[in-house]
Kinemage of the C-alpha trace (Angstrom):
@kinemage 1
@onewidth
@group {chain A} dominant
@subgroup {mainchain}
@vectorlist {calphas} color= white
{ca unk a 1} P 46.172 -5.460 93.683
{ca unk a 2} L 44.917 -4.011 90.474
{ca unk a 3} L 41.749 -1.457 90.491
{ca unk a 4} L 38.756 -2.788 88.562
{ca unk a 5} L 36.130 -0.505 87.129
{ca unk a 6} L 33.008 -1.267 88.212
{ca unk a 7} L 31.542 -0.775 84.145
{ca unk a 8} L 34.258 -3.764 83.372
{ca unk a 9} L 32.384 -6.161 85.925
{ca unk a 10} L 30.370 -8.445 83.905
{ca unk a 11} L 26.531 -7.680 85.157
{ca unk a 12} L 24.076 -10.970 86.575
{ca unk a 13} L 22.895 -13.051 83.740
{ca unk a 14} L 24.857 -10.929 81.187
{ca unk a 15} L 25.587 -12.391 77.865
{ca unk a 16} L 28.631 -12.592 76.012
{ca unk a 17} L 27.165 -10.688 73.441
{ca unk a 18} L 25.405 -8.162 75.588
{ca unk a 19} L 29.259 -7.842 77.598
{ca unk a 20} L 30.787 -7.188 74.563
{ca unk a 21} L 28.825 -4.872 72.821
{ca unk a 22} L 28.314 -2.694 76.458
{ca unk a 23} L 31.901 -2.566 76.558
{ca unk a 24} L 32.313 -1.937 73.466
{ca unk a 25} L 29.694 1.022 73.492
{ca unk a 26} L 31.403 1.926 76.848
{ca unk a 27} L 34.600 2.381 74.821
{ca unk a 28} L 33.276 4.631 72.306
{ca unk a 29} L 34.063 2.280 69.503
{ca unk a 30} L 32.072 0.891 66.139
{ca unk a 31} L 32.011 -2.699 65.918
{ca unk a 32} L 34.655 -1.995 62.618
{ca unk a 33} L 37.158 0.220 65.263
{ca unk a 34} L 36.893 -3.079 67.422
{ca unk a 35} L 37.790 -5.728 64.731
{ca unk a 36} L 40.430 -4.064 63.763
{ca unk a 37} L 41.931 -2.947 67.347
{ca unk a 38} L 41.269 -6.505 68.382
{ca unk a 39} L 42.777 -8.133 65.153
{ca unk a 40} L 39.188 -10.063 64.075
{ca unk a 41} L 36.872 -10.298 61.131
{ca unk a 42} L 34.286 -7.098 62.017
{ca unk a 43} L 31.551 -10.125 60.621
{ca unk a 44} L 33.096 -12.483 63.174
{ca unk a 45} L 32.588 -9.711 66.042
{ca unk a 46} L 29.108 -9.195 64.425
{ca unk a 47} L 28.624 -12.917 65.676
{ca unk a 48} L 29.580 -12.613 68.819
{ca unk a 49} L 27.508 -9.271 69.383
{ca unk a 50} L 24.210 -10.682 67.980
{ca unk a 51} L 24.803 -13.772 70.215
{ca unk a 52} L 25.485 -16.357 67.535
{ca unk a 53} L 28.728 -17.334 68.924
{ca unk a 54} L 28.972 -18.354 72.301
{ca unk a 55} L 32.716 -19.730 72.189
{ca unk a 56} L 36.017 -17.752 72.013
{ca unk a 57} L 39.089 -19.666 71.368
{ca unk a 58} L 42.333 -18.436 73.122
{ca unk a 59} L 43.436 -16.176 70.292
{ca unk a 60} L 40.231 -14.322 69.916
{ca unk a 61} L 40.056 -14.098 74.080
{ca unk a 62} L 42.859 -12.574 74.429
{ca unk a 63} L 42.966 -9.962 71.732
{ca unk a 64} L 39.230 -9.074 72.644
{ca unk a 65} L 39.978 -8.696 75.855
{ca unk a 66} L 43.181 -6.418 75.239
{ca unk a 67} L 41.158 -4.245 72.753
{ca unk a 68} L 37.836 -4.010 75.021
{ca unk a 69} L 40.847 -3.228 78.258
{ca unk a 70} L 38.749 -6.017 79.947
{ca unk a 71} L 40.482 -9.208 81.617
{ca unk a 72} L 40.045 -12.540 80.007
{ca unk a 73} L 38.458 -14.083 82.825
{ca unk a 74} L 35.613 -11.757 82.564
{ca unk a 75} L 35.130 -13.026 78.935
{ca unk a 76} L 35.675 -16.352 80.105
{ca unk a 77} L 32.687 -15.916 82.981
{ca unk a 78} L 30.389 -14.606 80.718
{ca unk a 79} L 31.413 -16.865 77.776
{ca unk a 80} L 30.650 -19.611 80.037
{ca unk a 81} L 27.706 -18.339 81.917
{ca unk a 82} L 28.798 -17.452 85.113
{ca unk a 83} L 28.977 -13.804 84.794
{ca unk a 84} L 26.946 -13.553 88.330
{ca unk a 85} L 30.352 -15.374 89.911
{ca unk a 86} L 32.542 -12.518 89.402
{ca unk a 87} L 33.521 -9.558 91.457
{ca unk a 88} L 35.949 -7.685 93.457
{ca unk a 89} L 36.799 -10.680 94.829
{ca unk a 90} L 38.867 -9.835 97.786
{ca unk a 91} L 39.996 -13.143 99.866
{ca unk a 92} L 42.370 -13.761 102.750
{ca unk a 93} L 43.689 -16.982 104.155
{ca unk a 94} L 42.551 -16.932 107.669
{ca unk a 95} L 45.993 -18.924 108.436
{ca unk a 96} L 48.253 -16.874 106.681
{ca unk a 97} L 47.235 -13.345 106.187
{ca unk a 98} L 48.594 -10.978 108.661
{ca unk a 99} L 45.869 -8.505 109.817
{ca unk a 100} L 45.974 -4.877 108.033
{ca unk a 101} L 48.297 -6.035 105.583
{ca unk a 102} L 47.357 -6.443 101.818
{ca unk a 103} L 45.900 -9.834 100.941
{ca unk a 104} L 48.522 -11.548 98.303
{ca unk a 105} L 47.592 -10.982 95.338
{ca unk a 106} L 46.898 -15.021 94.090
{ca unk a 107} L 44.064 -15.128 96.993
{ca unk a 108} L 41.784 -12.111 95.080
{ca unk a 109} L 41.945 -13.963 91.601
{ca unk a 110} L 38.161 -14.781 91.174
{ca unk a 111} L 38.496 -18.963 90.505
{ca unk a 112} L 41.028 -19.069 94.061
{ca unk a 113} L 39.192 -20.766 96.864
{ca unk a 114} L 41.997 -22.420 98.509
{ca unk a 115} L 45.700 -20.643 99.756
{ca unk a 116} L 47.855 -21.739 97.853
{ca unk a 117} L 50.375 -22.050 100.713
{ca unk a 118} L 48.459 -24.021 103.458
{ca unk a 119} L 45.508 -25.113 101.831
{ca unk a 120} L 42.723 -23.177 103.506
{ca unk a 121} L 39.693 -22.197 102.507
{ca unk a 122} L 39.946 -18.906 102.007
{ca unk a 123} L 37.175 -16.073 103.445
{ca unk a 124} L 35.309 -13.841 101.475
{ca unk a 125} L 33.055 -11.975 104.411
{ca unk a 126} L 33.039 -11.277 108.264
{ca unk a 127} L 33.602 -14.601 109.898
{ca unk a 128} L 31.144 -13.218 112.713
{ca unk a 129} L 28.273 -11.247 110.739
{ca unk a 130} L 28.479 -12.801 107.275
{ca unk a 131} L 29.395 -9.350 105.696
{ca unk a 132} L 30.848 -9.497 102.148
{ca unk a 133} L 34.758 -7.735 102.881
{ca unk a 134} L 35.458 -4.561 101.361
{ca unk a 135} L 38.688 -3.607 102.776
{ca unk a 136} L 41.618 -5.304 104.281
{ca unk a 137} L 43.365 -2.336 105.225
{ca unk a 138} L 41.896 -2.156 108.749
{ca unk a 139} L 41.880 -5.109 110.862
{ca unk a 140} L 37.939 -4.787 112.258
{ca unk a 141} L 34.431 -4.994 110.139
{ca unk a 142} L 33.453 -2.025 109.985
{ca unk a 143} L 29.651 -3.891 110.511
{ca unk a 144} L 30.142 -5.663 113.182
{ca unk a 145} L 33.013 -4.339 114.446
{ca unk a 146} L 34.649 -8.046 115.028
{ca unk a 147} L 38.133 -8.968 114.275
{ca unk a 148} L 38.525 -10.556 110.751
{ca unk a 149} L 41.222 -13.049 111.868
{ca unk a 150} L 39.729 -14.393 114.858
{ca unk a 151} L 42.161 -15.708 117.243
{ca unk a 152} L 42.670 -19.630 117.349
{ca unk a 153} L 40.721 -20.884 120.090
{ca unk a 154} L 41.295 -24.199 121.308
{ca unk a 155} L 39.237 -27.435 120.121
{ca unk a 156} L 36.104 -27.958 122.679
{ca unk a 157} L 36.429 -30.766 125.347
């Protein structure tokens, strides 16, 4: 699983224009030193920084996203609105994930909410105390101190 920087996570409510020129800022880099890295009209970035352009097309997503070292799905959050939606987003499949082992890697990408091999809904906190996961490595909450894959129990009768 790759690392994310927290200064790369798109912020609540953020705006594409606000994520782009933080990141931007972050970077060290002029609007011009952007354009060009990013292969765009600097007046085109100028847009999208003062908020008058609220939709990338795939081109433009891409090569911002390789010149601002962001991923295109956090341009595509905030481009859509839904900044607040992303995050470490570490998932398991309760079905398929073998305890202390690293979740696969499909499960963590932010739009997964089903495993792609059963069909589950995959788990984002402590089954038992609701606690968002931070770690897979261990096979406990540290919270609660519950199991993370609870054991199948069988149906009531």
């Amino acid at each position: 699983m790759s690392t994310v920087n927290a200064h790369q996570l798109p912020k609540a409510q953020e705006s594409l224009a606000d994520y782009v020129n933080r990141q931007r800022e972050t970077l060290g880099l002029s609007r011009v030193a952007l354009a060009e890295r990013a292969g765009i009209h600097k007046q085109s970035l100028g847009k999208i920084e003062r908020g008058q352009t609220q939709t990338l097309n795939r081109r433009t997503l891409s090569s911002l996203s390789l010149a601002l070292q962001v991923p295109v799905d956090y341009l595509e959050a905030v481009a859509r609105g839904q900044s607040g939606t992303l995050g470490p987003s570490l998932k398991f499949c309760p079905q398929c994930w073998q305890a202390g082992t690293a979740p696969d890697p499909i499960w963590t990408d932010a739009r997964s909410e089903y495993c792609f091999m059963c069909g589950t809904g995959l788990q984002d906190a402590c089954g038992a105390c609701g606690e968002p996961l931070h770690s897979l490595t261990f096979r406990f909450c540290p919270h609660c101190g519950q199991p993370y894959k609870q054991a199948s129990r069988p149906p009531a009768t």
